[in-house]
N, C-alpha and C positions, 0 to 999 in steps of 0.2 A: 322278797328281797328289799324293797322297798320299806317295808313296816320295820325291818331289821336295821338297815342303815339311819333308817332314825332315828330308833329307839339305842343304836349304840353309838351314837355321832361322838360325844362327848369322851366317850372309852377309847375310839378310835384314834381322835385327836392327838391321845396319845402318844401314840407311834406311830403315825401320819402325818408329815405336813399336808394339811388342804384348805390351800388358801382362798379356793373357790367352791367349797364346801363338799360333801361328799357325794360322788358322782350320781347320778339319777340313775334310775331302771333302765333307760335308752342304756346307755354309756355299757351299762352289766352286759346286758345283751349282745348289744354290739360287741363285747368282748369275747362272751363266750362263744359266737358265732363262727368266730376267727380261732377258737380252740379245734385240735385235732379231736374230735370226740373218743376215737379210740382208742388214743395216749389217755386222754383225761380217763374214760372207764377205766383202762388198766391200774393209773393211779389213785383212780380212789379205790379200786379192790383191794388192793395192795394195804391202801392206809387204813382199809375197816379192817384185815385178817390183821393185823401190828396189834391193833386195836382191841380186838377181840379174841384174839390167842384162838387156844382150843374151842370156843364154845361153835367154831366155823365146823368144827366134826360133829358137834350135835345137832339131833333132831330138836327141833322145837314147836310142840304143834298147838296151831292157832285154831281156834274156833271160828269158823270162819261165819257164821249165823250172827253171830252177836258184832263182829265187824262190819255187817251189811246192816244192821240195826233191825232185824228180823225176828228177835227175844222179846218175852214179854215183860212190860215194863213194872 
């Protein structure tokens, strides 16, 4: 979160007024703390199927060897 917010400080600026710059990793936290987590999951399931239409009815199968890094190099 951190590496993100300051790598896009300048983009945020934007459409942000922040006059005391953009809030720290504490601040994120603290916020999402105070979120219903199970409104947030609902919402973002919601925003990935909008997002990804049909392909939520496909299988899509991982290999899962090579995501553990257990292929030979």
């Amino acid at each position: 979160m951190e590496n993100y917010r300051i790598s896009k400080q300048q983009w945020l600026q934007k459409f942000l007024d922040l006059p005391n710059g953009i809030p720290s990793d504490d601040t994120f936290r603290r916020v999402v703390e105070k979120l219903d987590h199970k409104i947030l999951e609902q919402k973002l399931a919601q925003g990935v199927k909008q997002l990804i239409g049909p392909v939520c009815q496909q299988v899509i199968p991982i290999y899962g060897k090579s995501l553990r890094g257990s292929y030979d190099a």
